[in-house]
Structures are given as C-alpha cells and as structure tokens.
N, C-alpha and C positions, 0 to 999 in steps of 0.2 A: 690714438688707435681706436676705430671702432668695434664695441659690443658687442657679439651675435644678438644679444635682443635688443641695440639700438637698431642695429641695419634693419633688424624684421621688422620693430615696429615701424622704422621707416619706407618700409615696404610697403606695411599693411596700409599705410595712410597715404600712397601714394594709388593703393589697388581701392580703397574705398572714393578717395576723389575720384579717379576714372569711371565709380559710377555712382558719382555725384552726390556723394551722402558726406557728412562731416566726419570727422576722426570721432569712435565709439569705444565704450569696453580699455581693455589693457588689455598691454603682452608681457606675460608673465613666464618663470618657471615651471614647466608642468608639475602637475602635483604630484602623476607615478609614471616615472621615468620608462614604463614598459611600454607610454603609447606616445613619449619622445622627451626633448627636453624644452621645449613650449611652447605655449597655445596661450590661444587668446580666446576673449568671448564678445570679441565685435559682435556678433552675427545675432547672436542671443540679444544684445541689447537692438540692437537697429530693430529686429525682429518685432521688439517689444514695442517698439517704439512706432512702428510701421504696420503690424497689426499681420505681419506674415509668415511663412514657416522659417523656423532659423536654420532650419537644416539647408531647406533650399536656395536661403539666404547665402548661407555657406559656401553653397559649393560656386556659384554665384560671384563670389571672393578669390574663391580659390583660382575660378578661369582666367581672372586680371592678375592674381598674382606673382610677380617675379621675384622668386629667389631660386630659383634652377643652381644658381651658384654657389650655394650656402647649405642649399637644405634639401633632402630628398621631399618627392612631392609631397604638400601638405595634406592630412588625413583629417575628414569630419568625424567629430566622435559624440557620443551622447546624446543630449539634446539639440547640439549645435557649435561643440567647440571644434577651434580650429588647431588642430596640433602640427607640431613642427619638429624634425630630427635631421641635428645636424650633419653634414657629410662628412665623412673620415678626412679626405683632403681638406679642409676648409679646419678642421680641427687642428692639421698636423700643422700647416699654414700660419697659424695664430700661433700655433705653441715658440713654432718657430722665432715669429717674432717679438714674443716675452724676454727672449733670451739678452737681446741689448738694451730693453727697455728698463730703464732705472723706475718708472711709476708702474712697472709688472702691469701695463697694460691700461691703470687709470688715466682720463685724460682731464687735464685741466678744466673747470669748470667755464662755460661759457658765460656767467653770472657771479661774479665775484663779487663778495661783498667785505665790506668792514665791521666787523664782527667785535665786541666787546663782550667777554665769557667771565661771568663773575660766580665765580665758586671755590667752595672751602670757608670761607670766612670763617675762624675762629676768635672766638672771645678774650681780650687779653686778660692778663691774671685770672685765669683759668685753662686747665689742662685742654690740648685736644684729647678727645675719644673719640669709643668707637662710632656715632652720634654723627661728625665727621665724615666715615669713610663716603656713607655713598655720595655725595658731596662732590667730596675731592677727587674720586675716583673718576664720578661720570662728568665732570666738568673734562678735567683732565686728558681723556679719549676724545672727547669732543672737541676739545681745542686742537690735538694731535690729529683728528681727519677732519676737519676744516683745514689746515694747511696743507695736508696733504692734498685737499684737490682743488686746491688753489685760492682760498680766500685769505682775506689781510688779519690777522687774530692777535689781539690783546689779551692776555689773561690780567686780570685783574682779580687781584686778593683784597676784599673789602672787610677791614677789621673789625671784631666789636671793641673800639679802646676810647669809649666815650658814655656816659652814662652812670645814672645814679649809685651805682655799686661801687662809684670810686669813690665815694664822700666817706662807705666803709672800710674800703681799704687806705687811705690813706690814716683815718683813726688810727685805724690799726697801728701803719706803719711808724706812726709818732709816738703811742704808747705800748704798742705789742710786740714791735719786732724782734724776730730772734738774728741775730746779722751770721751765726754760726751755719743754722738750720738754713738761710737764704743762699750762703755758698753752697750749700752742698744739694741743696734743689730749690730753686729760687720758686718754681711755679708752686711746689706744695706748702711754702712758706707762705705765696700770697691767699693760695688758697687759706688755709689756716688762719690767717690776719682777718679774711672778708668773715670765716664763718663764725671764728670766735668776736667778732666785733658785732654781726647781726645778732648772735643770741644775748649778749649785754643789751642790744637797744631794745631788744624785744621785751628785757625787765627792765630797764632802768633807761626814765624818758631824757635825762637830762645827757646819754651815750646817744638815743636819736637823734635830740637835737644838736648835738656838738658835730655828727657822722653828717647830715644835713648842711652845717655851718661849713665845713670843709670841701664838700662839693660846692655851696656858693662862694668861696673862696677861687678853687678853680675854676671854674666857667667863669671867672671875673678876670683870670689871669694873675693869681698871688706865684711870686716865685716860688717861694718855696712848695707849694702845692704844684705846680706846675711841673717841679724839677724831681717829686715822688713820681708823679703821672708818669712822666718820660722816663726815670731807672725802668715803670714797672713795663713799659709795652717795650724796651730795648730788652729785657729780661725775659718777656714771653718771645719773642719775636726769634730769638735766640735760641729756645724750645721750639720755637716752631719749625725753622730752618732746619734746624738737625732732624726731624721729620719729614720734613721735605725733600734734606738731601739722600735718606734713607728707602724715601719712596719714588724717588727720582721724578718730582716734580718741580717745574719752575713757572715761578710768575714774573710777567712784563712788569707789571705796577704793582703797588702795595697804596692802597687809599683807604685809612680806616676812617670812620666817621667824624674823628674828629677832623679830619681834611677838611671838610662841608662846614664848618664852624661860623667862619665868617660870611659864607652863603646864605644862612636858612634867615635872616630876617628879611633881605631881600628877596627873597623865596613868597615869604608870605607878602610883603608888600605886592608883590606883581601880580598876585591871583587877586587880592581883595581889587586892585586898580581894575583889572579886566574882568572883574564881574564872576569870578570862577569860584571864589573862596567867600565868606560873609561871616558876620558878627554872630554868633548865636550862644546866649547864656554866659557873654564873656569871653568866649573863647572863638579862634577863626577857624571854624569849619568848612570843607567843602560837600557838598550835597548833591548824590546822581537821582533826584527824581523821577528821572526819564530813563534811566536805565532798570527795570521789572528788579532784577533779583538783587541790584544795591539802593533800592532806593528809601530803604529803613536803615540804612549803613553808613552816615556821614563818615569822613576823613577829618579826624583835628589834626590842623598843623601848628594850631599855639595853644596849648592850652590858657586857662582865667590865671593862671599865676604868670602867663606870660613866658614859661620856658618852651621849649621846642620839646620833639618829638620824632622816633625814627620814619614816620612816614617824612616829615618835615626833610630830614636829613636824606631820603631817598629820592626827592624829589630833585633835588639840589644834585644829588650823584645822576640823575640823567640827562641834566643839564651841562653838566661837565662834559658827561660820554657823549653829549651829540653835540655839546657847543667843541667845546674845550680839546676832545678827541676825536672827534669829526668820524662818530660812527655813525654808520647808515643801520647797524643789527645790532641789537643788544638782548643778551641771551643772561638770565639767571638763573643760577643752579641751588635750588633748596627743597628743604619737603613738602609735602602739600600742604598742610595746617596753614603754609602762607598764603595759600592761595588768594584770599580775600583783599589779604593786606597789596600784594602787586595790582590784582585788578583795578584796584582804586590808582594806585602810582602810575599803572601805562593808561589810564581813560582822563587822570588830570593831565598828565603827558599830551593823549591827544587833543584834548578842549586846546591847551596853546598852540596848537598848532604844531605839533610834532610827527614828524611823516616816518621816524625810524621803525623798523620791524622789529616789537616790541615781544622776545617770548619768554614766560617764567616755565624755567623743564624742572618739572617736580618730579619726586621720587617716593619710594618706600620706605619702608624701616630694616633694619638687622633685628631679627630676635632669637631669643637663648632656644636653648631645648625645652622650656616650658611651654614657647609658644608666645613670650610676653617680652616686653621691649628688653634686650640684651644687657644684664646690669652685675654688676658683681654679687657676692653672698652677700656683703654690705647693704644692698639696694642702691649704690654709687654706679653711675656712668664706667666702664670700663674704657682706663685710660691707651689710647693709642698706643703710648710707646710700649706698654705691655705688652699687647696685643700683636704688636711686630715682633717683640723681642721672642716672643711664645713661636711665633708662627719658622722664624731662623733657626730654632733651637729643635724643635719638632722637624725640619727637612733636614737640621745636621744630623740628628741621627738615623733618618733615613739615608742621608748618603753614604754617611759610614758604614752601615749594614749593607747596604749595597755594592758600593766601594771603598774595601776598610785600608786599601794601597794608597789612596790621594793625602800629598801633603796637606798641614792642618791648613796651610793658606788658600790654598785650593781651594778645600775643603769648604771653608769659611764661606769664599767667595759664590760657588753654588749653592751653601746653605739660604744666602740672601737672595738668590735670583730666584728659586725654589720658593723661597719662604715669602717674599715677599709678592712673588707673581702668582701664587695659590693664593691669596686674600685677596687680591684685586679682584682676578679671575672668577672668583666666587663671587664676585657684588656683580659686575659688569656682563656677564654671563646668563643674568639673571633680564628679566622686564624691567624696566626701570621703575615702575609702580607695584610692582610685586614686593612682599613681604616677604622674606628667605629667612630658614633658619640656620644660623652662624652654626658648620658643624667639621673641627676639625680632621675629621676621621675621611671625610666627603672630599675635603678641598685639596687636601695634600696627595688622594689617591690616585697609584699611574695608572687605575683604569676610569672610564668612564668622562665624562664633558668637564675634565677639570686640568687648571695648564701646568700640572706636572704631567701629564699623559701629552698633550699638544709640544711641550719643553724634549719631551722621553722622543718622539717622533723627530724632532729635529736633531737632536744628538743621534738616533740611528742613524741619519742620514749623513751625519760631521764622520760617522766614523767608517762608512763605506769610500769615502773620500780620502780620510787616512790609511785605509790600504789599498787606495791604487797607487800610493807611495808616487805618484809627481802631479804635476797642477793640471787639473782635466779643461781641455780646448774642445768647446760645442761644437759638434759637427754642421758642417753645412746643411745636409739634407738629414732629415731623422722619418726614419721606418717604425709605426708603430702599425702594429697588427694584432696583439690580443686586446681582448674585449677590457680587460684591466688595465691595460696602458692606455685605451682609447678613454677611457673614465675619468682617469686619475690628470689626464690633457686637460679633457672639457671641465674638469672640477678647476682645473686653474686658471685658464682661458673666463670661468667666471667671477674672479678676485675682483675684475674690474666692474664689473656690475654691482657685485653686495658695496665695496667701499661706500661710492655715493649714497646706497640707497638709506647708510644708516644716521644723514642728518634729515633726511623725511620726516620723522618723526623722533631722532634723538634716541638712536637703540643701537649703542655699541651690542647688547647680545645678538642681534644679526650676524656682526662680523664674528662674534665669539662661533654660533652654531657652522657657521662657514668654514672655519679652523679646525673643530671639530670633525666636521661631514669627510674636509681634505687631510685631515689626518690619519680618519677611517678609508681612504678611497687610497693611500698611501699603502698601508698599511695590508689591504688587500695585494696591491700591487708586487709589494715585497714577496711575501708569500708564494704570488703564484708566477710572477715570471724574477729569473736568478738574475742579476744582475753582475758583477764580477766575471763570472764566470761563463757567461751566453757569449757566443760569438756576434763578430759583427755584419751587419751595422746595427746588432738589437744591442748591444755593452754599450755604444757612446748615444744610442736613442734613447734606453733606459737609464744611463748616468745622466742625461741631460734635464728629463722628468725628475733625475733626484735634487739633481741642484735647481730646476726652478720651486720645488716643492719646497724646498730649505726655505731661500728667497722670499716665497709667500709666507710661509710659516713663520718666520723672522717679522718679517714687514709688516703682516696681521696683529701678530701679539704685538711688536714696537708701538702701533697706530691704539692699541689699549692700555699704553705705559708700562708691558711687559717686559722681560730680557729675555733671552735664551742661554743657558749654559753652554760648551762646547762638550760637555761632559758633565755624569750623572752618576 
C-alpha cells in the first residue's frame, strides 16, 4: 500500500523530469500543519543550483504537477516551498484500507537485506545492569522493525565469557567458594570470588601469579578449569535468561567469545600473509596509515606474549557473520567509547575484502539525578534485576490506587506490563546519543510522552469496545466529517511512513513521538466527537478510528518491545 508521501514524492519527480531537471530537495512532513501536511523544498534547491527565483521556480512545478487526486492544489509558501494538503476523500480512502491490512499499511521493503544485530552482550560472572539497558533495549526495537518491513534478522547475543578475569575467578572458586552463598545467588557469589581474589593479588604476588597460572591452564584446555569456566557462564546465562524472559527479549544465537577461540590464530596468520597485519615490537599489529584520523592508532591482534586479544576475537566474529552466516548487514549495538575500537574492525574487514554493510549504532548513557553515570549510594553499577523489580512494584501500586477491585493476579500481570514498558519506553523514547536522566516519577506518569499514558490511551479504547457488549464489524463505507476525525485518520494513515523511516538512522524515538502525537490526536478526538452514543454512520466511522488507533497503538509499542494491558 502506497504512502501519501511516497505517491507525492513520486509525483514530484515525475513533474521535475517533465522539465528536465534531476530529482532535488525532499518531501517531507510539513513542519505546521496550518499550511498542510507536506511540502518539499525542490524549488529552493534547483533554484540554488540554477541561479533562479525559487518561487518562480515553484510555481513552474506546480504547472506539471499531478496530484489532483490526492491533494488539494499545491500552495507556494515562503521562500519557495511547495506545500501539499490532503483531500478528505483520499484520507477516508486509505483509512479504509488500514482496516484489513495486517502491516496497518507498511509495505514490505523493496531491499531486503540480511541483517546480523548484535546487542546486549553481557559479561559472564558478572551481574547485568543498568549499563545494559540502552543496549538491549535499542538493539531490540531494531531487530523487531527490521522484520517487521521485511528484512532477514539474526539477533545475536555475543558474550563476554572469555578473558583474563577468569584465571580470578576460578582462584576463587578452588579456594573461596561458598557452595551455600552460590545456591542462593550464584552471580553475587561469582561476583564475590573475582573481587575478593583481586584484592589478595593485589597484596600478595604469589595470589597473582597462581590467578595467572589458572587462566593458562584454561586457554590450554585443563579439564578441570575448563568444567569451572562452563558451571560459571551456564550460571550467568541462567540470570541472564530470567531477564530476558522478564523483559520479553529473545536471541537467535548466543556466540560468546569464547566461540571464536579456535579462529583467532588463523585470524592473525591470514592478515600477516596478505600484507594487512605486520611484526612490530613483537607483537602483530595492523596499521591505517592512510587513514588521517587512525593513522597514530595501530590494531594489536597478538600481543609479544603471544596471547590474543578482543579486537582479535572480533575479527574472527565477522568472519563467521559474513562467511559462516552469510550476512550481507551487520549492525552493533554499544556505547560510543567503542567507537575507535569498531572503526579499526570494519576497515580490517574492508582491506580483505569484505563488501558487508558494516554499522556500529552507538548510544548514550542513563544518569542519576546528579547528572553523573547512574550508580547506587555504593558507587556500584545498579544491578538490572533491581531495577525491574522497583520498576513492577512502583506500577503495582499505582494500579492498585487506581484499581483496588482487580484480582492480585491481574493485578500482578499489569504491574509488569506497566512496569516494565515505562523503563524501556524511557530509554528508547529518548535520541539514541542523548544522555537522559533515569527519573521514576517521569516514566511511570499517565500524563505526558511516557508508555503508561500511550498503554492508558489503548485500554480507553479496550474499554469503549467493552460496552458495545458484541464484536464490532467495520463498515463498508465510513463518514468522517469533523475536523478531529479527519486528523486522527491522516495521523494513522501516516504509521506507515514513520515505521521505515526509523532504520535511517536507527531512531526507535521517531516511532515513540509518533505514538505519542497519535495518542494526543486520539484523545482530542474522544473529547470532541461522542462515540457510543452519535448516531449513524458517524458510531461505526468513529468505532472504526477506535479500533484502528488501538491497532497502531498495539503494533507501535510491540515494534519497541512493549505490551499493552487490556486494563489499567
């Protein structure tokens, strides 16, 4: 199903060939709705480019243009833009047709690609935190609208469960362990085992080197070290999943580094052979001389003691993802601090010869009410499951106040969808590079761009449905005529435009403000035309804008790993 602003722009570029100029500008959303719902600024650019009035440029456009059937005639505004307002019929037309459409109007993309989305990676023997969210969060949305407009998506969870921290924890676990303290929380035991065995090495050298000796133990493959390694990431893993299945996430794969294990020496053999990697001080580095801003920046991928190294191990993971998984796109999700570290990964990537479409989407930080990276009164990482558990307990009592008749199972069950889709909602809602401060009072409120008020908007609508007391059948033809029903149409009629636009740049908060805008355009609606109670054909036109609004409303929050309650 096409767009109203694919057809324009396929207009506009059908009216600029007829006088023989290239496609220019974009067609956008107008910016204030009171001189339509969009324009473009062809006229302004050609103008610039050509050296002539854009206005007259404009009108100029306007003469070849055809959209008679879409749009009332286009209006010149400003300097030279071309605005556009859609027709009522062309409005009711499309709404109509939302109605049987399972993709509410998106249409498969015509560039599908194979996508490999690697985000979340937590560390084994170590808790997730908050540190985490945005992570998981915006991988997450992102992998849910990439399939939703058609592309092939792998998630892939790449562990940290390899690495010099395990020669401490395994000390640990030979001389430290508590087996009581590991039942009853396995991760804060490992925890415990790493930090009380680092501060022994830290005074007494002969705890270093024993914590050393047991990490060359495992990377050599000793059973018994081996068979510690494996309790502990079957232990984390296990925490992990119960965070997963709480935040209703799922991965295709799980590939932690130790995966790549028997890869990375073949890894570095193949670069030193092709000339990409070289001997320097001992160790094989690779060097972008030619690249300005890495070329003080080598890549070691052996260090002089000869062990490896995560750039090593990452190299090796895109080797897999483009040999081994046959992705054509591969997509990382982490904070910016990496930034240096990938550039180097996807530019050794391209020296061999790798043609995959290589992007690392970084993000921001969560911070406290201080303003300073989000930690507990400890100065400790503030662990996940906390932070969920806070966030369920803080909407149970909101539902109870609000509705103190729901059974506690109910109850329960709202508290999670509430609770858990306010913390998402709050990161993802946000720029992805923006810094936000983490503020309970903010996330859970039903007023304002937060998804208990978006959640609150779709249960209104669950329960206008509950009292027409039988199943509502869309009418054939639907009558709208005030200005609020004509709104609350074109607001949904443009679900299918925002979805794609937010892998552009990798910005679920597009679709969050989208959510919001159509909850607010809902919400006027209510107010000023009655539904129930209007005669017809405005009762089954106006219930049909309720139930596609639900629809969207449902589909939007789903596509950012949200629920909706039936009740609130």
């Amino acid at each position: 199903m096409e767009t109203f602003q694919s057809l324009l722009a396929r207009r506009l570029s059908a009216a600029l060939t007829a006088l023989g100029v290239s496609q220019a500008g974009e067609l956008t959303s107008a910016t204030d709705p009171r001189f339509g719902d969009y324009q473009t600024n062809a006229a302004l650019v050609l103008a610039k480019q050509r050296g002539e009035n854009p206005r007259a440029l404009a009108q100029s456009i306007i003469a070849v243009l055809d959209v008679g059937d879409v749009a009332e005639p286009p209006q010149v505004a400003g300097a030279g833009f071309i605005n556009f307002r859609i027709k009522r019929e062309a409005i009711v037309a499309k709404t109509r047709d939302l109605v049987g459409d399972e993709q509410l109007g998106v249409t498969p993309t015509t560039d599908p690609r194979k996508i490999v989305i690697d985000f979340g990676s937590p560390n084994v023997a170590k808790p997730m935190h908050v540190g985490h969210i945005r992570s998981t969060f915006l991988g997450d949305a992102l992998a849910r609208i990439a399939q939703f407009v058609g592309h092939d998506v792998i998630r892939d969870n790449h562990l940290g469960d390899w690495g010099t921290q395990f020669g401490m924890v395994i000390w640990g676990w030979k001389h430290l362990l508590d087996r009581d303290a590991l039942a009853r929380d396995s991760i804060a035991e490992l925890v415990r085992l790493y930090k009380e065995t680092n501060e022994r090495a830290a005074n007494d050298e002969s705890v270093r080197e024993a914590a050393r000796a047991e990490l060359v133990k495992l990377q050599s493959g000793d059973p018994e070290n081996f068979a510690i390694w494996k309790q502990c990431v079957d232990l984390s893993m296990r925490e992990f999943e119960r965070a997963y299945e709480l935040l209703g996430i799922k991965y295709d794969i799980v590939r932690g580094e130790s995966f790549y294990n028997d890869r990375l020496a073949a890894v570095v053999e193949r670069l030193l052979r092709a000339g990409i990697a070289e001997i320097s001080e001992g160790a094989v580095c690779v060097f972008f001389r030619d690249v300005p801003d890495l070329a003080d920046k080598p890549c070691i991928i052996r260090k002089r003691d000869g062990g490896y190294n995560y750039a090593t191990s990452d190299i090796a993971t895109v080797d897999y993802r483009v040999q081994d998984l046959q992705r054509d796109t591969i997509w990382i999700v982490t904070g910016a601090p990496q930034q240096l570290h990938f550039r180097q990964i996807f530019e050794i990537a391209r020296r061999e010869g790798d043609t995959a479409d290589f992007r690392h989407i970084t993000h921001g930080s969560i911070l406290g009410e201080d303003r300073k990276l989000m930690k507990t009164r400890s100065g400790e990482n503030v662990p996940l499951r906390d932070l969920l558990e806070e966030a369920i307990s803080r909407a149970g009592r909101i539902v109870a106040e609000k509705n103190p008749d729901l059974r506690e199972e109910e109850r329960a069950h709202i508290a999670k969808v509430i609770g858990i889709g306010a913390v998402k909602y709050a990161d993802l809602s946000q720029y992805r590079m923006t810094d936000y401060v983490f503020s309970w009072d903010k996330m859970l409120s039903l007023h304002g761009n937060t998804a208990p008020y978006l959640q609150n908007a779709y249960v209104r609508i669950r329960s206008i449905f509950r009292k027409l007391g039988h199943a509502f059948v869309a009418p054939e033809k639907i009558a709208l005529a005030e200005a609020a029903e004509i709104q609350l149409a074109k607001k949904l009629c443009q679900f299918a435009e925002v979805v794609p636009q937010v892998l552009n740049d990798f910005r679920p908060n597009i679709l969050g403000n989208y959510l919001f805008e159509l909850a607010n355009n809902f919400h006027a609606f209510y107010e000023e035309c009655p539904v129930l109670k209007a005669a017809e054909p405005a009762r089954s036109s106006r219930l049909l804008l309720c139930e596609l609004t639900a629809r969207v409303l449902g589909r939007g929050l789903d596509l950012l790993g949200i629920g909706v309650p039936e009740k609130m």
